[in-house]
N, CA and C atoms of all chains as a GROMACS GRO file, in nm:
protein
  573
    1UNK      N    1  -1.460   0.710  -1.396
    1UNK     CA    2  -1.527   0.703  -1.265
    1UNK      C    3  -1.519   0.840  -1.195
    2UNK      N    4  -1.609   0.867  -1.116
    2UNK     CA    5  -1.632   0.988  -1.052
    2UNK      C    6  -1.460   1.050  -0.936
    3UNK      N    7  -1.416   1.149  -0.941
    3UNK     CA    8  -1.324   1.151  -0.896
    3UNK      C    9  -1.352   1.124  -0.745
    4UNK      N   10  -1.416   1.208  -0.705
    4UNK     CA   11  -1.467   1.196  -0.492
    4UNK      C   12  -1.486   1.046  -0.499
    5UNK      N   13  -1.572   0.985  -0.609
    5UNK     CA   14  -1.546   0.851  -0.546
    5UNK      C   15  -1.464   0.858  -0.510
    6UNK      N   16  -1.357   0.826  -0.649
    6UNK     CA   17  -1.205   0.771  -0.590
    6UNK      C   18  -1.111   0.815  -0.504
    7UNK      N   19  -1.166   0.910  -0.502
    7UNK     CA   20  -1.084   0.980  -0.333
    7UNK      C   21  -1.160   0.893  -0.225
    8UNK      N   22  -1.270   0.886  -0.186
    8UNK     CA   23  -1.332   0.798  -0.114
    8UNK      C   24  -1.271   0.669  -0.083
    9UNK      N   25  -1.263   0.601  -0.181
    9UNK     CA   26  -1.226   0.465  -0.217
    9UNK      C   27  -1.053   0.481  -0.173
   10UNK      N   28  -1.010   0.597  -0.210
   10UNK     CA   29  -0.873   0.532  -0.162
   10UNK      C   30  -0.828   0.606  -0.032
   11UNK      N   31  -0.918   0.667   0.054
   11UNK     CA   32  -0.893   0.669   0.167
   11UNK      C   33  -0.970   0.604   0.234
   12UNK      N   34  -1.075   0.531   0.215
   12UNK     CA   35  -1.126   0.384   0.242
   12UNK      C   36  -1.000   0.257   0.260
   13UNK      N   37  -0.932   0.252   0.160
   13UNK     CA   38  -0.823   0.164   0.154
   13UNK      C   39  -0.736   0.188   0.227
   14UNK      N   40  -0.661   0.309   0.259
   14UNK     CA   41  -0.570   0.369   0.341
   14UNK      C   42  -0.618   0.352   0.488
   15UNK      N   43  -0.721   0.359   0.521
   15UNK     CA   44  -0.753   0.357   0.645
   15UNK      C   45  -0.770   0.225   0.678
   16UNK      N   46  -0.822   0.130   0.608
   16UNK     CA   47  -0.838   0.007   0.688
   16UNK      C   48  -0.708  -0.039   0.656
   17UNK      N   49  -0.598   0.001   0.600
   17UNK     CA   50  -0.423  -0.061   0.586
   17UNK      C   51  -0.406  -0.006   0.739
   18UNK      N   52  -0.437   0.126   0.799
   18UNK     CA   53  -0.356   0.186   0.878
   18UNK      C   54  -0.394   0.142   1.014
   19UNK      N   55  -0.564   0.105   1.000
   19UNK     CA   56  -0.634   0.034   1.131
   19UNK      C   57  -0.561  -0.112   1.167
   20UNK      N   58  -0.556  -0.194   1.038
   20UNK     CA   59  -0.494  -0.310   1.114
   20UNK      C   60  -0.316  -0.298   1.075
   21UNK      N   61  -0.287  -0.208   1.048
   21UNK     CA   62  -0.118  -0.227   1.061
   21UNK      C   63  -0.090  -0.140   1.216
   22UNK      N   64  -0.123  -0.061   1.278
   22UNK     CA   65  -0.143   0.015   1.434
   22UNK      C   66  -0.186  -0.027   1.506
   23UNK      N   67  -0.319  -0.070   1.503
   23UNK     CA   68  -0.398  -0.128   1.601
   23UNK      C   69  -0.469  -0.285   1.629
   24UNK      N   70  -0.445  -0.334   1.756
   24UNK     CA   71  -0.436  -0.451   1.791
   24UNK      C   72  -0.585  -0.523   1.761
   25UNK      N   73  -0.700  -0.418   1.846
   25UNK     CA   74  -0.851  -0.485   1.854
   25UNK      C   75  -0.899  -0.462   1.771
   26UNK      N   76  -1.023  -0.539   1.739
   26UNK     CA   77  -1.186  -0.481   1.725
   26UNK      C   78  -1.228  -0.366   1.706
   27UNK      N   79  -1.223  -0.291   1.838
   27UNK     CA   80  -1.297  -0.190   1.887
   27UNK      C   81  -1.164  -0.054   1.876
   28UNK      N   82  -1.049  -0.080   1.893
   28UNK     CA   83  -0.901  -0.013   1.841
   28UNK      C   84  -0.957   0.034   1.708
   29UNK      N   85  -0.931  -0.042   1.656
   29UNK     CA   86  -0.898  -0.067   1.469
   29UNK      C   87  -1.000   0.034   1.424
   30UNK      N   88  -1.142  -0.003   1.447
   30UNK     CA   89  -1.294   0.052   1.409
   30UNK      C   90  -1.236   0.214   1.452
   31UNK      N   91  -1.248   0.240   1.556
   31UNK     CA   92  -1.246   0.400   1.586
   31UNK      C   93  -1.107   0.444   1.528
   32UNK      N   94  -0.991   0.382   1.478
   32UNK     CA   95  -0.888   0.474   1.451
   32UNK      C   96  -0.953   0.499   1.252
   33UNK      N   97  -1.021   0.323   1.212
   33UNK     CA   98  -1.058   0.342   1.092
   33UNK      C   99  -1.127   0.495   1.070
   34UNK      N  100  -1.197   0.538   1.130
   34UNK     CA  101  -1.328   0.665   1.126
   34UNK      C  102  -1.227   0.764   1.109
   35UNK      N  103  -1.148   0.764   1.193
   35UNK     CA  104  -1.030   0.907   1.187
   35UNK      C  105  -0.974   0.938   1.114
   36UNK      N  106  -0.872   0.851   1.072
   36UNK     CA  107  -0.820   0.811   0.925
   36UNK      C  108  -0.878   0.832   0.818
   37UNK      N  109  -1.018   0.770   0.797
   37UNK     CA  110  -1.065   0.804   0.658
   37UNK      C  111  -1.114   0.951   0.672
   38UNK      N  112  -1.160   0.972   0.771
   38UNK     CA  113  -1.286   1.110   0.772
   38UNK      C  114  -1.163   1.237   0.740
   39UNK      N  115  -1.038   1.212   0.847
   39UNK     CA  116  -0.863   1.312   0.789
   39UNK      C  117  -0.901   1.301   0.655
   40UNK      N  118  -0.845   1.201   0.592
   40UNK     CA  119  -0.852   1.158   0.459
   40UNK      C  120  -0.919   1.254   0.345
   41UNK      N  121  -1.039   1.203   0.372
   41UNK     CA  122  -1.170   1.217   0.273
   41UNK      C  123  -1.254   1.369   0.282
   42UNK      N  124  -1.232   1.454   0.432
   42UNK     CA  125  -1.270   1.571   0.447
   42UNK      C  126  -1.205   1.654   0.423
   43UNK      N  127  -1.058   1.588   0.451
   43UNK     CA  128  -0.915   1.705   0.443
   43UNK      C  129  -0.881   1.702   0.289
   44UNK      N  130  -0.910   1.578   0.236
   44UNK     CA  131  -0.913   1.640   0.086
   44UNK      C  132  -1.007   1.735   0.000
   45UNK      N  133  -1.111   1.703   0.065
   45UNK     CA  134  -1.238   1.846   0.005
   45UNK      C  135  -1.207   1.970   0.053
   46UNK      N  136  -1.137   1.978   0.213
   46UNK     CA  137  -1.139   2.117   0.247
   46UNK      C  138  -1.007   2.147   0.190
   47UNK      N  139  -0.887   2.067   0.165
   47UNK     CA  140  -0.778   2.141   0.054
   47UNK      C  141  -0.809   2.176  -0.057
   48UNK      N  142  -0.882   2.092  -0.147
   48UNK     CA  143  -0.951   2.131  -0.245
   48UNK      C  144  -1.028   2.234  -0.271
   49UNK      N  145  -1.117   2.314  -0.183
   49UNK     CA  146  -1.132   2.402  -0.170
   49UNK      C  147  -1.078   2.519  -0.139
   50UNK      N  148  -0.999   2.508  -0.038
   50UNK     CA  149  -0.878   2.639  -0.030
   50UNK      C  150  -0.804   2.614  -0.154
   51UNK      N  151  -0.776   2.522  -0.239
   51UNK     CA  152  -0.662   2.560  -0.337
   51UNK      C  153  -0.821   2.641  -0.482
   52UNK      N  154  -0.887   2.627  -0.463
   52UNK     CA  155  -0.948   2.655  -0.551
   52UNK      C  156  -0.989   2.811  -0.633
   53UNK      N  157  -0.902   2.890  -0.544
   53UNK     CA  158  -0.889   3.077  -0.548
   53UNK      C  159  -0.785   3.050  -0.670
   54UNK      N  160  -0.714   2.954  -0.625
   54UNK     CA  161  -0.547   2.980  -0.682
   54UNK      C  162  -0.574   2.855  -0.786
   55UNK      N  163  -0.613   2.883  -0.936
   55UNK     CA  164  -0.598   2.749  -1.056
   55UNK      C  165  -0.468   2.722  -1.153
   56UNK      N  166  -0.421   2.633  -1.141
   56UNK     CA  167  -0.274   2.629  -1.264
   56UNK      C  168  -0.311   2.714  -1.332
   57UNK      N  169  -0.228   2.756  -1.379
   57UNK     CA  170  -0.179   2.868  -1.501
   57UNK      C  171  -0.166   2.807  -1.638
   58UNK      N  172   1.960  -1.644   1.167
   58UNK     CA  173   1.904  -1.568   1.267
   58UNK      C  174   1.853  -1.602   1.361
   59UNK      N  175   1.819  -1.563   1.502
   59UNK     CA  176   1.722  -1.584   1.582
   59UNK      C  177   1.650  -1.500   1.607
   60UNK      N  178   1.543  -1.576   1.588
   60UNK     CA  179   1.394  -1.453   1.589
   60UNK      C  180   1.306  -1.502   1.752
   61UNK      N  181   1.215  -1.405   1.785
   61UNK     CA  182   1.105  -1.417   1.860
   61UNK      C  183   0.986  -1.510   1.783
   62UNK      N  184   1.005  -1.617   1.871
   62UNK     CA  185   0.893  -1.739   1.853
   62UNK      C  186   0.771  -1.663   1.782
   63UNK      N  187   0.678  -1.709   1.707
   63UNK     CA  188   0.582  -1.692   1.689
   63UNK      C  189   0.451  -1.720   1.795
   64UNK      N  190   0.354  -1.612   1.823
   64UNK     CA  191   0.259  -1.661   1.951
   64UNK      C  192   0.154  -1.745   1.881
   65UNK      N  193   0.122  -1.752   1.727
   65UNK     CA  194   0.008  -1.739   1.658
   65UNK      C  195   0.054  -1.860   1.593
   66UNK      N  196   0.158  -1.932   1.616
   66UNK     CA  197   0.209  -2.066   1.540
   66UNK      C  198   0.247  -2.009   1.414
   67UNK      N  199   0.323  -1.901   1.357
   67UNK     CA  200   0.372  -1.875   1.262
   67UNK      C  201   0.518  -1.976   1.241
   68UNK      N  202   0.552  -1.937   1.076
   68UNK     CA  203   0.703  -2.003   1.071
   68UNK      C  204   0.770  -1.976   1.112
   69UNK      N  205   0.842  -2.000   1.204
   69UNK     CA  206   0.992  -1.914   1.294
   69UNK      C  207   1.121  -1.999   1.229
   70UNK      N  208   1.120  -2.066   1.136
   70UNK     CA  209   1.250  -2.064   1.090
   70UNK      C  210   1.297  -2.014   1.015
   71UNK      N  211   1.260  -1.917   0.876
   71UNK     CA  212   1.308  -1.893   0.807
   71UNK      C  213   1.377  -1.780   0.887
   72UNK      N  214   1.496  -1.711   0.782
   72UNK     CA  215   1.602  -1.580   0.784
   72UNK      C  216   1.534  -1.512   0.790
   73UNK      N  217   1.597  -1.435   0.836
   73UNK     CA  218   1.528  -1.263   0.832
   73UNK      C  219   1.495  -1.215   0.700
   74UNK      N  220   1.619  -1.202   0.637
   74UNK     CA  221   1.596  -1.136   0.494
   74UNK      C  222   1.535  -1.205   0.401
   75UNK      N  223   1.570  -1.335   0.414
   75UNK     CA  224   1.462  -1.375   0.334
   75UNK      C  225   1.299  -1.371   0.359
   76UNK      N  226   1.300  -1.375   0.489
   76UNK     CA  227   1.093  -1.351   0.535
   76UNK      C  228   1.064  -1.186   0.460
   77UNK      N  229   1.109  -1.095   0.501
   77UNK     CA  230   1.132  -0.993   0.430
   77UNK      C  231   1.122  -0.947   0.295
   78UNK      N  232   1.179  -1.051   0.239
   78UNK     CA  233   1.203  -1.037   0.101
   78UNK      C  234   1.082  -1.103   0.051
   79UNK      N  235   1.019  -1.247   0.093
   79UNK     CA  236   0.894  -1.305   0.100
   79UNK      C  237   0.810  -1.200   0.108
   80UNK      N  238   0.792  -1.095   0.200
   80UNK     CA  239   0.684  -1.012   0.212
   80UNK      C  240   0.669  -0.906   0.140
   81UNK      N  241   0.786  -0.862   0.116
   81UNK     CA  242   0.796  -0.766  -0.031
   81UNK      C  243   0.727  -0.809  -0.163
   82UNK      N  244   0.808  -0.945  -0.205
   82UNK     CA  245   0.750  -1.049  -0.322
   82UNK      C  246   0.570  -1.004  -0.355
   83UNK      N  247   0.507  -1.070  -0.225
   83UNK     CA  248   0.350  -1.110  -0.238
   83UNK      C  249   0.304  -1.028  -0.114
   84UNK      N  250   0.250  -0.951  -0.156
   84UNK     CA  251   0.188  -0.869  -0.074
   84UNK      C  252   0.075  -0.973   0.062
   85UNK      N  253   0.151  -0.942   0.180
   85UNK     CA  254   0.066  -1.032   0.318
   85UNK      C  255   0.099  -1.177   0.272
   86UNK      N  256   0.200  -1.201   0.278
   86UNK     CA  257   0.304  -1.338   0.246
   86UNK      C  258   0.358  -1.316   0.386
   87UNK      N  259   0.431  -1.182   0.418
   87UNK     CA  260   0.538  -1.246   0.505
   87UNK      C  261   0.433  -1.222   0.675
   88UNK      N  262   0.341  -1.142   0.710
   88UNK     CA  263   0.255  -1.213   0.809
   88UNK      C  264   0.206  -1.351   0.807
   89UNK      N  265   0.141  -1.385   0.675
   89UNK     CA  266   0.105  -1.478   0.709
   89UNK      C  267   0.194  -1.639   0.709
   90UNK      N  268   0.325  -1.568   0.640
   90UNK     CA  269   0.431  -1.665   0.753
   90UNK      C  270   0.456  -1.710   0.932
   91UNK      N  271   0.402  -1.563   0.919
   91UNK     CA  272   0.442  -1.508   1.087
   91UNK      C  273   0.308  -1.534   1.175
   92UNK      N  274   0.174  -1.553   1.054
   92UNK     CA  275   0.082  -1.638   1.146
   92UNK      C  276  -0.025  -1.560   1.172
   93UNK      N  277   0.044  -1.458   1.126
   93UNK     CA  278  -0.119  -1.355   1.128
   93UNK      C  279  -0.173  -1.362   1.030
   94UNK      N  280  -0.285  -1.424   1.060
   94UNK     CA  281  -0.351  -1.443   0.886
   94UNK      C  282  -0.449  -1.328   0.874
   95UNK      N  283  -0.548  -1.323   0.986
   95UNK     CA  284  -0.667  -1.218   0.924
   95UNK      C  285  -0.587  -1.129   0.876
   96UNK      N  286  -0.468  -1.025   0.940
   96UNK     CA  287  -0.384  -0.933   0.894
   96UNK      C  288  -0.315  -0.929   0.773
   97UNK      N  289  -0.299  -1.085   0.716
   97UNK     CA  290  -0.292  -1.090   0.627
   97UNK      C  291  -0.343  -1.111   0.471
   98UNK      N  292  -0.488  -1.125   0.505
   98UNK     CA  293  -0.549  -1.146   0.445
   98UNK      C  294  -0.582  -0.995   0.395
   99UNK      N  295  -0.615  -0.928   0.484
   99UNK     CA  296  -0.655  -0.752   0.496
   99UNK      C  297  -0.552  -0.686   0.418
  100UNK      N  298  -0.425  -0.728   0.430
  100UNK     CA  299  -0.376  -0.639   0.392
  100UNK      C  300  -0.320  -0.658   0.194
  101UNK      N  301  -0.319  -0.805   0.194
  101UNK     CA  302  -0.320  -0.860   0.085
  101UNK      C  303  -0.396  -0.782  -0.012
  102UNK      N  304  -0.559  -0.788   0.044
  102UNK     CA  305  -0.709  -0.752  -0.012
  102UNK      C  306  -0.637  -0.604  -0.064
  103UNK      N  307  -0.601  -0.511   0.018
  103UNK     CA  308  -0.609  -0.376   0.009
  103UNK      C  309  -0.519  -0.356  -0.102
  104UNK      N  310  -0.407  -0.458  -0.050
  104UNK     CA  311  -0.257  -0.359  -0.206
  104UNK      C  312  -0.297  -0.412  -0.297
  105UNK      N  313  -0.362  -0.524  -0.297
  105UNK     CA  314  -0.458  -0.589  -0.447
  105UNK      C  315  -0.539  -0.483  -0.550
  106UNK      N  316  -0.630  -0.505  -0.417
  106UNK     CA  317  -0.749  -0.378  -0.470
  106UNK      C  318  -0.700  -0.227  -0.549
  107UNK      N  319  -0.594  -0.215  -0.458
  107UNK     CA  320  -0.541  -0.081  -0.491
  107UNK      C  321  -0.413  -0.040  -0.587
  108UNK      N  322  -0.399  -0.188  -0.622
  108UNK     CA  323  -0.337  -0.216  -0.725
  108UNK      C  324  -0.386  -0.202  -0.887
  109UNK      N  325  -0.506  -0.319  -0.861
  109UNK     CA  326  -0.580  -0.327  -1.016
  109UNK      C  327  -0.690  -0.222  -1.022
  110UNK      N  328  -0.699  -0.132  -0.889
  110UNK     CA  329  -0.813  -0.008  -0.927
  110UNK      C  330  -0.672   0.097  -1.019
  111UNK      N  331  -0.544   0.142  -0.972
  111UNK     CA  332  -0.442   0.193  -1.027
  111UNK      C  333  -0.406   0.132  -1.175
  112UNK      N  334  -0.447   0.028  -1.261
  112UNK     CA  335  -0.406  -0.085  -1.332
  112UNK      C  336  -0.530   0.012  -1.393
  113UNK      N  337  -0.654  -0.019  -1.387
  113UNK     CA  338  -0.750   0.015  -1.447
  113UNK      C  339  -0.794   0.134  -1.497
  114UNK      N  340  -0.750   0.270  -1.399
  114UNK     CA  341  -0.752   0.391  -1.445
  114UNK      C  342  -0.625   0.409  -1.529
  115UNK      N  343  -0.516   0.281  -1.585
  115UNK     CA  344  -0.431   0.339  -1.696
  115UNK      C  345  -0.293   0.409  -1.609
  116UNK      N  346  -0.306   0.365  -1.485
  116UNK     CA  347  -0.201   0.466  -1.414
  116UNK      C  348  -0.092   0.371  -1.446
  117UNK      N  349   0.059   0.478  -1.384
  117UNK     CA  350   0.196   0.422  -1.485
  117UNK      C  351   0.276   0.375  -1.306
  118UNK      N  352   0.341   0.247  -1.356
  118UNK     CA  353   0.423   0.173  -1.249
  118UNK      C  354   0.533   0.241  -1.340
  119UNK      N  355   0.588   0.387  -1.286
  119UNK     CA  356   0.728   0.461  -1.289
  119UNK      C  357   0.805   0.401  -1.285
  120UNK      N  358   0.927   0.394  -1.346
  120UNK     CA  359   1.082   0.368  -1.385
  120UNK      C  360   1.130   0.517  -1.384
  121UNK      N  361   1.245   0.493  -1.306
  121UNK     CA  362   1.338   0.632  -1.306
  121UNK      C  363   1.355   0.674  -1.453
  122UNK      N  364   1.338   0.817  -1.453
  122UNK     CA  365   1.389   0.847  -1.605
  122UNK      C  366   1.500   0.978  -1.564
  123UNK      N  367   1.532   0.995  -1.722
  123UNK     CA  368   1.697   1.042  -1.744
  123UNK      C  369   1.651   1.177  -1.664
  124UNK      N  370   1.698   1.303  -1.570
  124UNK     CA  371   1.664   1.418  -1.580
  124UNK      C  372   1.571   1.440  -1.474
  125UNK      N  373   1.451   1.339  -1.401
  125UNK     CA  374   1.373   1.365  -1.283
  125UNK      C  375   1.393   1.296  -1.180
  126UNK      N  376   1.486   1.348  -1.088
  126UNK     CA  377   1.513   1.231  -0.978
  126UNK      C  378   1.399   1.216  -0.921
  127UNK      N  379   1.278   1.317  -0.941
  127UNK     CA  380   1.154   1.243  -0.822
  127UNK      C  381   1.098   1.085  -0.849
  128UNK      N  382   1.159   1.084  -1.027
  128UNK     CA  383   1.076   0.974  -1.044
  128UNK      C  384   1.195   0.881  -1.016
  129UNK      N  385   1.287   0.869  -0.943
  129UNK     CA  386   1.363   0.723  -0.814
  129UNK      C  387   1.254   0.690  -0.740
  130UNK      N  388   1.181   0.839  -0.670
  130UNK     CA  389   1.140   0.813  -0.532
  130UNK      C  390   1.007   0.762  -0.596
  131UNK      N  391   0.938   0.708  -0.691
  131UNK     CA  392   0.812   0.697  -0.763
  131UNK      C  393   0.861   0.588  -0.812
  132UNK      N  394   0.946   0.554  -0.841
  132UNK     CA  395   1.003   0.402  -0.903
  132UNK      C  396   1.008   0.324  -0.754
  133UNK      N  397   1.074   0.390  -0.650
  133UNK     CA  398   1.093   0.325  -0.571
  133UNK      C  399   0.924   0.222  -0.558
  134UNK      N  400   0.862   0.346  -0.488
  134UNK     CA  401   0.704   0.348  -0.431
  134UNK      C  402   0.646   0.242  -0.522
  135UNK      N  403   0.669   0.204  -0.668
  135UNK     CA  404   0.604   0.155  -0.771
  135UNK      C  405   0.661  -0.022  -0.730
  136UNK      N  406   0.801  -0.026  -0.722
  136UNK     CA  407   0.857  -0.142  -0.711
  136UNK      C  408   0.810  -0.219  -0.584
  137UNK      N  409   0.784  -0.145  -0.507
  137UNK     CA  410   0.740  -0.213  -0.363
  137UNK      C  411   0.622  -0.283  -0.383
  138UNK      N  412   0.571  -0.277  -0.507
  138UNK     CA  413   0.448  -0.383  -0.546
  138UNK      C  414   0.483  -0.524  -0.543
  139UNK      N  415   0.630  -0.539  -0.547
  139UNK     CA  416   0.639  -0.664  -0.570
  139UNK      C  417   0.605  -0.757  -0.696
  140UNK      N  418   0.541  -0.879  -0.670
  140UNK     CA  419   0.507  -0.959  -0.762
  140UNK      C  420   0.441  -0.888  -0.892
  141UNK      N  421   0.313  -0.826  -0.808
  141UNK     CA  422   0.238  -0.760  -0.884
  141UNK      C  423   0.295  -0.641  -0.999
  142UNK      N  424   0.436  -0.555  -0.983
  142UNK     CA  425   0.490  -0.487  -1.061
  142UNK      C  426   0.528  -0.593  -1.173
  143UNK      N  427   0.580  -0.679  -1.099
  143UNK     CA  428   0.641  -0.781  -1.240
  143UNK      C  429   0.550  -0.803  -1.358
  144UNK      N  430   0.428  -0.860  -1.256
  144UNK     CA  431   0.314  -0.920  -1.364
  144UNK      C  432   0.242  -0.844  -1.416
  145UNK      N  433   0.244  -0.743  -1.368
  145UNK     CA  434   0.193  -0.622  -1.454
  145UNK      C  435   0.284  -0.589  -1.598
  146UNK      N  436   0.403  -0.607  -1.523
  146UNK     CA  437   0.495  -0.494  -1.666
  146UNK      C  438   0.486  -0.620  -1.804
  147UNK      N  439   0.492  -0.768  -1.690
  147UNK     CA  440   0.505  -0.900  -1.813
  147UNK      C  441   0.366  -0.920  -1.912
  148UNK      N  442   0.258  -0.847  -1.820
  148UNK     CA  443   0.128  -0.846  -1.966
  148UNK      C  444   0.108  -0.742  -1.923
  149UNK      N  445   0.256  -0.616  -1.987
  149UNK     CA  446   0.244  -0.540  -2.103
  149UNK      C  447   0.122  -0.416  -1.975
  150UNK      N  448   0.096  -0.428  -1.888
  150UNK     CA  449   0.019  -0.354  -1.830
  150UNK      C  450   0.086  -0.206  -1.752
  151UNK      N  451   0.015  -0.157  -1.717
  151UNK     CA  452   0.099  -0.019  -1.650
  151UNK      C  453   0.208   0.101  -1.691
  152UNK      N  454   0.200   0.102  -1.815
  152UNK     CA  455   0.263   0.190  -1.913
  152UNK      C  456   0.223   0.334  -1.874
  153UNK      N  457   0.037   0.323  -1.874
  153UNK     CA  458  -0.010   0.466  -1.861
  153UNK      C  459  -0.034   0.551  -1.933
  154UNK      N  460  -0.190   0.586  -1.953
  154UNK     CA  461  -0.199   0.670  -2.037
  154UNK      C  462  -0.239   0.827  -1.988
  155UNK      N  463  -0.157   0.935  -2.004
  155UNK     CA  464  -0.144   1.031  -1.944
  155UNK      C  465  -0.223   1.082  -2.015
  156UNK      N  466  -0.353   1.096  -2.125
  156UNK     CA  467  -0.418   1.141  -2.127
  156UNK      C  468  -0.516   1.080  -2.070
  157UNK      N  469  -0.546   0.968  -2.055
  157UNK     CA  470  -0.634   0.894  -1.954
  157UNK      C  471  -0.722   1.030  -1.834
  158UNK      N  472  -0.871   1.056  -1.856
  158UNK     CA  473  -0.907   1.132  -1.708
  158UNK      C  474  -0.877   1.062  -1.567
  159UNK      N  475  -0.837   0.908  -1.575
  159UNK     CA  476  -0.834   0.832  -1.414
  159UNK      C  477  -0.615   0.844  -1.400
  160UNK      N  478  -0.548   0.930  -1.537
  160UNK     CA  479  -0.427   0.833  -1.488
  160UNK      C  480  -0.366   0.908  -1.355
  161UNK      N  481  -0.369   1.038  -1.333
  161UNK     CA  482  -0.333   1.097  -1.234
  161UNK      C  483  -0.373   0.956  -1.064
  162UNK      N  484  -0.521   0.909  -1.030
  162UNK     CA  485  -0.553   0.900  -0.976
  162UNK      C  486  -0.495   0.796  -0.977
  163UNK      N  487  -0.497   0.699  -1.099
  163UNK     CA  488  -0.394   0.572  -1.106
  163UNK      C  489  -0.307   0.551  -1.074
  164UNK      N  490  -0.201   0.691  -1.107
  164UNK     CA  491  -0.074   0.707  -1.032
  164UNK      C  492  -0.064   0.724  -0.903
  165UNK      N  493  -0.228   0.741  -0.832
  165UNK     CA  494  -0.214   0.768  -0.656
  165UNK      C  495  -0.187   0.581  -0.600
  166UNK      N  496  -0.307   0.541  -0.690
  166UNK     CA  497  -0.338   0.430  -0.638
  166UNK      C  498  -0.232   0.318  -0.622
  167UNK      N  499  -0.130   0.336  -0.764
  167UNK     CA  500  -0.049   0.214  -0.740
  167UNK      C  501   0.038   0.238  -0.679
  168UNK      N  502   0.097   0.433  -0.671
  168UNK     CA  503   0.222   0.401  -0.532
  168UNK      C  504   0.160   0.407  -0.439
  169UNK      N  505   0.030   0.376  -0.370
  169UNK     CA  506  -0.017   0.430  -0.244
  169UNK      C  507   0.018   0.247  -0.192
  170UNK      N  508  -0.036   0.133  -0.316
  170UNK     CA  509  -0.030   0.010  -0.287
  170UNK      C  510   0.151  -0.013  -0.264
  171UNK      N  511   0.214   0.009  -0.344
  171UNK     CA  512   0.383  -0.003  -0.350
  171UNK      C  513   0.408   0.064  -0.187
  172UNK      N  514   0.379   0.154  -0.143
  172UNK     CA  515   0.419   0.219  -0.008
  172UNK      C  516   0.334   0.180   0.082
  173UNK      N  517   0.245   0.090   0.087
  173UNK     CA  518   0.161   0.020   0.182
  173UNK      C  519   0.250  -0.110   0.176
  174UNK      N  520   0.300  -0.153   0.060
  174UNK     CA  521   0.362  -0.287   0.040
  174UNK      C  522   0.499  -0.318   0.125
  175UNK      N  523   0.572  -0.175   0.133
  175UNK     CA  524   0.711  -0.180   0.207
  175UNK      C  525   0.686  -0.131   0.335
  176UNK      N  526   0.560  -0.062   0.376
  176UNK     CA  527   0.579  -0.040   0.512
  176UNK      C  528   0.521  -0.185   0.560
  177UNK      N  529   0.474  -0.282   0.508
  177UNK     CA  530   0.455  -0.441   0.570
  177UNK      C  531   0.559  -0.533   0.597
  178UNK      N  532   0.658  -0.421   0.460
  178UNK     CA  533   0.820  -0.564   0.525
  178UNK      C  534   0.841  -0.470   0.645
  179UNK      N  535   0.866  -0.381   0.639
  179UNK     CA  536   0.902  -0.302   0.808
  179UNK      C  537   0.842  -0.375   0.941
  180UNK      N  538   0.716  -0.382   0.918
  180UNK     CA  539   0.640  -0.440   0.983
  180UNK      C  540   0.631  -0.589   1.011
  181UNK      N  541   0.646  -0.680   0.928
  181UNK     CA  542   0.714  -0.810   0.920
  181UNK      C  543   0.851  -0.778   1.013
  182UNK      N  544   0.941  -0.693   0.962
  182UNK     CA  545   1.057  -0.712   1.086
  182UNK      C  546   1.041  -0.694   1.168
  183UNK      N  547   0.959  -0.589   1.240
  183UNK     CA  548   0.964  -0.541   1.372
  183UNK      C  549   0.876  -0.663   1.418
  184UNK      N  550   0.818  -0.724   1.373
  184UNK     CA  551   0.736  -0.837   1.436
  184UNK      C  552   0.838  -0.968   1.470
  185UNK      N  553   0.878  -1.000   1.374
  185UNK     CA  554   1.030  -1.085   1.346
  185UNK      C  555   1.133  -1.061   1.448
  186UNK      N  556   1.173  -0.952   1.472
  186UNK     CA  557   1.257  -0.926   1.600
  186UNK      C  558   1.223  -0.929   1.725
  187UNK      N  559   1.065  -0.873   1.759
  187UNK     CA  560   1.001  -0.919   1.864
  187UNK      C  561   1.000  -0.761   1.900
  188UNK      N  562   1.019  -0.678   1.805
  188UNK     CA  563   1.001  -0.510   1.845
  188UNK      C  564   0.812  -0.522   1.873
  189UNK      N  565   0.739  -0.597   1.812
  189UNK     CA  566   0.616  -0.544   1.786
  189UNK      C  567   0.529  -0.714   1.827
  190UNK      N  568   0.452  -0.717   1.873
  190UNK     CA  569   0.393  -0.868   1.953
  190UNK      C  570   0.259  -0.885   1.895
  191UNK      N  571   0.220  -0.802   1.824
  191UNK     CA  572   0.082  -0.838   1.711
  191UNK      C  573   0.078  -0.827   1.594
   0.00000   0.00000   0.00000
């Protein structure tokens, strides 16, 4: 399977664990979900990219 | 023990350690003792999901080995699966194949479920004691 999927997919999962284990509502849960994944799922492309000068040896 | 009533008509009699230990077992067991069901249903869904997606890419439910203490802290993360570590290891599943292209990711997935699994008994207690009211 495509890797970004699965980065996708498992900060998809991570975020809706973290929306309803923190937050009480509806409307709570939804906006912390967006934060969480978008940290997640952007902050792994833009690490991925800064590590990408520097490749294992 | 004495616990904080349940608001949601949860079970309020059992022990502490044992509700605890219930919630460790089966992933969203010990909320939905405590009566939170959608929460438990959600969270069930997720260490599931993120269980047999980790199961499927071939990723390895770690056992400490001789020489790497990281892999305690990776055994730990792995064991917090609960039920699911058992029934995995009993059909023979989760060995891991490290040449596998998904096992790295496998290995995210099943401790990400094992460390989602123990921060719910945390969470079961603090609810249980009456630290936490949802």
């Amino acid at each position: 399977m495509d890797h970004f999927l699965l980065l996708v997919l498992d900060a998809f999962l991570i975020a809706v664990f973290f929306a309803f284990l923190w937050k009480r509502d509806g409307k709570e849960r939804w906006r912390y979900f967006w934060k969480v994944f978008a940290a997640l799922a952007l902050g792994a492309v833009v690490v991925g990219w800064l590590m990408y000068p520097f490749p294992r040896p | 023990m004495a616990r904080k009533t349940d608001s949601e008509g949860g079970v309020g009699s059992l022990p502490l350690p044992l509700l605890m230990g219930l919630a460790w077992l089966v992933p969203g067991l010990g909320h939905l003792l405590l009566g939170r069901r959608l929460r438990a249903a959600v969270f069930a869904g997720v260490i599931v999901v993120a269980f047999v997606v980790g199961i499927l890419l071939r990723g390895e439910l770690i056992l400490p080995r001789p020489g790497d203490p990281l892999s305690v802290l990776a055994a730990i993360a792995a064991l917090g699966n609960g039920c699911l570590f058992v029934l995995a290891k009993a059909l023979g599943l989760g060995d891991g194949v490290v040449t596998a292209s998904g096992y790295e990711y496998g290995n995210t997935f099943l401790l990400t479920a094992g460390m989602m699994n123990l921060l719910l008994v945390l969470d079961v207690h603090d609810i249980a004691v009456g630290h936490k009211d949802f």
